[in-house]
Biotite code that builds the C-alpha atoms (Angstrom):
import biotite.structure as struc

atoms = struc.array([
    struc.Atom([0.000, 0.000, 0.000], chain_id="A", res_id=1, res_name="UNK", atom_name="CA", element="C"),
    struc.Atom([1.557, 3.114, -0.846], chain_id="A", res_id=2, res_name="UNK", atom_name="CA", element="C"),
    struc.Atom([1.828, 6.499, 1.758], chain_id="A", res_id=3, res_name="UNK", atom_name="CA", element="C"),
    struc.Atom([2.485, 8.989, -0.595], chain_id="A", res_id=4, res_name="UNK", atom_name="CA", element="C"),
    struc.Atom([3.026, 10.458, -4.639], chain_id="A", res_id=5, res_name="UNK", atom_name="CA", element="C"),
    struc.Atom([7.271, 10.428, -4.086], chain_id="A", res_id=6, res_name="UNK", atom_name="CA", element="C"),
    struc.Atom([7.699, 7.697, -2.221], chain_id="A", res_id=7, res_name="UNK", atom_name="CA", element="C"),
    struc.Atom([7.757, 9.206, 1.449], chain_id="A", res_id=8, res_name="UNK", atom_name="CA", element="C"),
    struc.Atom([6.979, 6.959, 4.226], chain_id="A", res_id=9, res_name="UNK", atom_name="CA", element="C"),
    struc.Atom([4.301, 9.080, 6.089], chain_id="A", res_id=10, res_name="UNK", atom_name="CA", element="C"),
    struc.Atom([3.613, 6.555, 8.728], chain_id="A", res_id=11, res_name="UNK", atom_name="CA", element="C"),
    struc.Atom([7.182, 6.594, 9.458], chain_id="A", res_id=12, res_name="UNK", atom_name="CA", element="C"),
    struc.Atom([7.382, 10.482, 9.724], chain_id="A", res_id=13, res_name="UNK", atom_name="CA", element="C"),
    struc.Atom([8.488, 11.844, 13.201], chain_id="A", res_id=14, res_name="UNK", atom_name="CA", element="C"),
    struc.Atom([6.928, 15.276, 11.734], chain_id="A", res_id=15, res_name="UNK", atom_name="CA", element="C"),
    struc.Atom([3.690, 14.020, 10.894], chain_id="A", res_id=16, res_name="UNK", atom_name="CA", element="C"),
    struc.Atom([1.847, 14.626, 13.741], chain_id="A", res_id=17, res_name="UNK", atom_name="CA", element="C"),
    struc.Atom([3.299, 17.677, 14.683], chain_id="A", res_id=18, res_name="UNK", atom_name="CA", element="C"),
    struc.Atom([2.741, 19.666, 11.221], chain_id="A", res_id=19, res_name="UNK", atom_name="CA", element="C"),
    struc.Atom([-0.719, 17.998, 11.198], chain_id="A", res_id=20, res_name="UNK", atom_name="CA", element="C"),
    struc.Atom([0.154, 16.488, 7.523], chain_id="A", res_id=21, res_name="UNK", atom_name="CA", element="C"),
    struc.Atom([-2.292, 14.116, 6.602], chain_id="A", res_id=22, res_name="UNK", atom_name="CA", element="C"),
    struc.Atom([-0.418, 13.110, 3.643], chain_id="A", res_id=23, res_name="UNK", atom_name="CA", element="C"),
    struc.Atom([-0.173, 14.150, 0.433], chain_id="A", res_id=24, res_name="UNK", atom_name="CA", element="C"),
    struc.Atom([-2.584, 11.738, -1.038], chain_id="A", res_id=25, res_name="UNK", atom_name="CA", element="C"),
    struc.Atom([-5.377, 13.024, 1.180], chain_id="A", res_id=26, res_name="UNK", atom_name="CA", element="C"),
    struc.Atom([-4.852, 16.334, 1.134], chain_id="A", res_id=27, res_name="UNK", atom_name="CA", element="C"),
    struc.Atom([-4.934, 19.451, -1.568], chain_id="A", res_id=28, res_name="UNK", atom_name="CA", element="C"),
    struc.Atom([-2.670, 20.907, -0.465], chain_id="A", res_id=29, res_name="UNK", atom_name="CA", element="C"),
    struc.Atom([0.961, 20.627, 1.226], chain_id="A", res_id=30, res_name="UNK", atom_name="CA", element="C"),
    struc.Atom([1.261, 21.027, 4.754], chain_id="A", res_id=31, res_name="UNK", atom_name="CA", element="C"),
    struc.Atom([3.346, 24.167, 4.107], chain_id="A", res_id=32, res_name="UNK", atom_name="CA", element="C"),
    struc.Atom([0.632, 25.724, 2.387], chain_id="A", res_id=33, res_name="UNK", atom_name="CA", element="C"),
    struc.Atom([2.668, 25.928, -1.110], chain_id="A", res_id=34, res_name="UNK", atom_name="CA", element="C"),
    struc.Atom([2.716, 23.132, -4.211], chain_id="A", res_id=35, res_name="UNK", atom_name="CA", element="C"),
    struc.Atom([4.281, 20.031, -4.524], chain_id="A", res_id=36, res_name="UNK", atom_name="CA", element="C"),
    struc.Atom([5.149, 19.786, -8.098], chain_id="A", res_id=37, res_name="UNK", atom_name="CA", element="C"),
    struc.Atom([5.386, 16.074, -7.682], chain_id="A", res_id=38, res_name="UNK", atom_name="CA", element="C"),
    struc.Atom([1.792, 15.712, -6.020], chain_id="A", res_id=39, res_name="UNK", atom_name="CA", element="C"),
    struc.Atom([0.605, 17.847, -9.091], chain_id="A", res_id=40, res_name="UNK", atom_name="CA", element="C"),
    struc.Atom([2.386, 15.837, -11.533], chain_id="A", res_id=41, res_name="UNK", atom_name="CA", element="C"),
    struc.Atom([0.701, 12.405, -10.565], chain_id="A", res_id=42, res_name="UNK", atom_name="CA", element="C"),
    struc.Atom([-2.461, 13.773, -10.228], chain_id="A", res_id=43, res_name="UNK", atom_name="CA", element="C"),
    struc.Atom([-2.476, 15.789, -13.299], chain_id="A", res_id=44, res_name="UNK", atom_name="CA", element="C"),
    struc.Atom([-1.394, 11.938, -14.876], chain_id="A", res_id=45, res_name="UNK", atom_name="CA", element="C"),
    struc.Atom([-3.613, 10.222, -12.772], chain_id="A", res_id=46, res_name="UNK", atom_name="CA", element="C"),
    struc.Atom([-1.038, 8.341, -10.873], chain_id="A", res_id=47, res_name="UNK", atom_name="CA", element="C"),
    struc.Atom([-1.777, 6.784, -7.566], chain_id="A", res_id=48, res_name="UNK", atom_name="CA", element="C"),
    struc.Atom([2.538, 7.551, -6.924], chain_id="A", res_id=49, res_name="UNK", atom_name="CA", element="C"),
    struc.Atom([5.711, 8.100, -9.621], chain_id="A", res_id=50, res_name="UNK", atom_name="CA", element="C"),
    struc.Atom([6.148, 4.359, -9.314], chain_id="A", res_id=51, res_name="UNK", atom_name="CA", element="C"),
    struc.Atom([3.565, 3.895, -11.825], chain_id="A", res_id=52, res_name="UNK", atom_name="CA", element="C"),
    struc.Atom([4.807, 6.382, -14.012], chain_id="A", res_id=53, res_name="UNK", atom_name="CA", element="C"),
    struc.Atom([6.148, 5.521, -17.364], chain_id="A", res_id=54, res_name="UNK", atom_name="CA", element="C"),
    struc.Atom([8.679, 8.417, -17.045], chain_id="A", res_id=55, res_name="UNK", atom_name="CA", element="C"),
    struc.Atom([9.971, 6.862, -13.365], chain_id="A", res_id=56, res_name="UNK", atom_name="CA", element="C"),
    struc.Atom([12.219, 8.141, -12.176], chain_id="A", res_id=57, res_name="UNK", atom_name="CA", element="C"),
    struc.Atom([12.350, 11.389, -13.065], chain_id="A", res_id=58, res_name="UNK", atom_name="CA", element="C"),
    struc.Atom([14.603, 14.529, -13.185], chain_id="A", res_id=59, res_name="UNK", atom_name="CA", element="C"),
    struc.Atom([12.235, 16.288, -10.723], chain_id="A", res_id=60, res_name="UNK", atom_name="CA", element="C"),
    struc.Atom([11.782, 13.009, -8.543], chain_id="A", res_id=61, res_name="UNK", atom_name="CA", element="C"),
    struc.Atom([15.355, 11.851, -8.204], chain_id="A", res_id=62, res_name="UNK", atom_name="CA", element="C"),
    struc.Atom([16.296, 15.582, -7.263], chain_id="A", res_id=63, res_name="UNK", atom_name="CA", element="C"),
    struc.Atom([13.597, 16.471, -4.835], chain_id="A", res_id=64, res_name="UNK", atom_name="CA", element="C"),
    struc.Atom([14.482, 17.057, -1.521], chain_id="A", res_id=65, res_name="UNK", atom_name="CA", element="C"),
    struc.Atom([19.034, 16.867, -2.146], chain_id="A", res_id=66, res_name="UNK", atom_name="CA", element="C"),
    struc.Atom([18.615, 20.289, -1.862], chain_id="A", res_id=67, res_name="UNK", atom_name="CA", element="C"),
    struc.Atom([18.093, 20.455, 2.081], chain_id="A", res_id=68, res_name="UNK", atom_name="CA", element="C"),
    struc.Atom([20.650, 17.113, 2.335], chain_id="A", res_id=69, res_name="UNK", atom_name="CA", element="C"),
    struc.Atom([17.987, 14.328, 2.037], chain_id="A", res_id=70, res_name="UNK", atom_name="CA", element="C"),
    struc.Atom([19.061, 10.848, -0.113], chain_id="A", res_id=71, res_name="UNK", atom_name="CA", element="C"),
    struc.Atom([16.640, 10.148, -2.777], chain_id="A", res_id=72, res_name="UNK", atom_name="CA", element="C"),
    struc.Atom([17.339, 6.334, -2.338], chain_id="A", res_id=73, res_name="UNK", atom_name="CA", element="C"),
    struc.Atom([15.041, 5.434, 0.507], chain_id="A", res_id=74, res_name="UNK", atom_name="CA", element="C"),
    struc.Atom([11.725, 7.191, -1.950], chain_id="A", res_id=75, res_name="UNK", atom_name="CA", element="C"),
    struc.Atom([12.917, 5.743, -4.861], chain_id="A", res_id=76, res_name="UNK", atom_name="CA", element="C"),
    struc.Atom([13.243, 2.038, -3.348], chain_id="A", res_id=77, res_name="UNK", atom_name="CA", element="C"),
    struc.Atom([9.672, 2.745, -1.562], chain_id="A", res_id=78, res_name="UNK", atom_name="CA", element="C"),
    struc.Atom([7.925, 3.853, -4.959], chain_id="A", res_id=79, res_name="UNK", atom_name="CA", element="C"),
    struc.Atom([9.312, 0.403, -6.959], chain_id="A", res_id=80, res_name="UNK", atom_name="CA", element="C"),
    struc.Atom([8.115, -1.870, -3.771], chain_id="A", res_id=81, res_name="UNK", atom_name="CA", element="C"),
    struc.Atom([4.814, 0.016, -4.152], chain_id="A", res_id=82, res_name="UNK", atom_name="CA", element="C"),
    struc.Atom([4.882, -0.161, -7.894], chain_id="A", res_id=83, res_name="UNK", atom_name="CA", element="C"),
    struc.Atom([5.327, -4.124, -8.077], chain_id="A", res_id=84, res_name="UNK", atom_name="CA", element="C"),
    struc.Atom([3.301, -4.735, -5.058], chain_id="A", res_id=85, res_name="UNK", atom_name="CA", element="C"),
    struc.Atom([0.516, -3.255, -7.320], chain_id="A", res_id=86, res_name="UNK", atom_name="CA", element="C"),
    struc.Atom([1.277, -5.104, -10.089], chain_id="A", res_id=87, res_name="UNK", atom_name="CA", element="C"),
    struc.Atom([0.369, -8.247, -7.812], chain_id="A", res_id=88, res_name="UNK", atom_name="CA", element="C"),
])
């Protein structure tokens, strides 16, 4: 079952709580009040998460988040269990 669009493991988030984020897939908007261009992107595709996408994984995907020091490699991994779990 997947938690989010990039591959975040909301259940696992120590911040979760505290920012009141009810994840990305049930809200419309980001907890911080701006966009998530990945969010936008699978919805405007009508992806459940960028595992399923036939562009994964993407510029904006792989990048997202290096910028404030966080490894890509833990999303990406999370989005292909997701992706062949739903291919079950």
């Amino acid at each position: 079952m997947f938690e989010s669009r990039c591959g975040v493991l909301c259940n696992s988030c120590e911040r979760k709580e505290m920012v009141k984020c009810k994840g990305c897939v049930n809200i419309e908007k980001p907890f911080w009040g701006g966009e998530c261009g990945v969010k936008a992107c699978c919805e405007d595709k009508k992806l459940k998460h960028c595992g399923v996408c036939e562009s994964f994984p993407c510029d904006m995907l792989s990048s997202m988040g290096k910028e404030f020091g966080y490894d890509p490699a833990p999303r990406l991994e999370a989005l292909r269990k997701w992706a062949a779990e739903s291919k079950l």
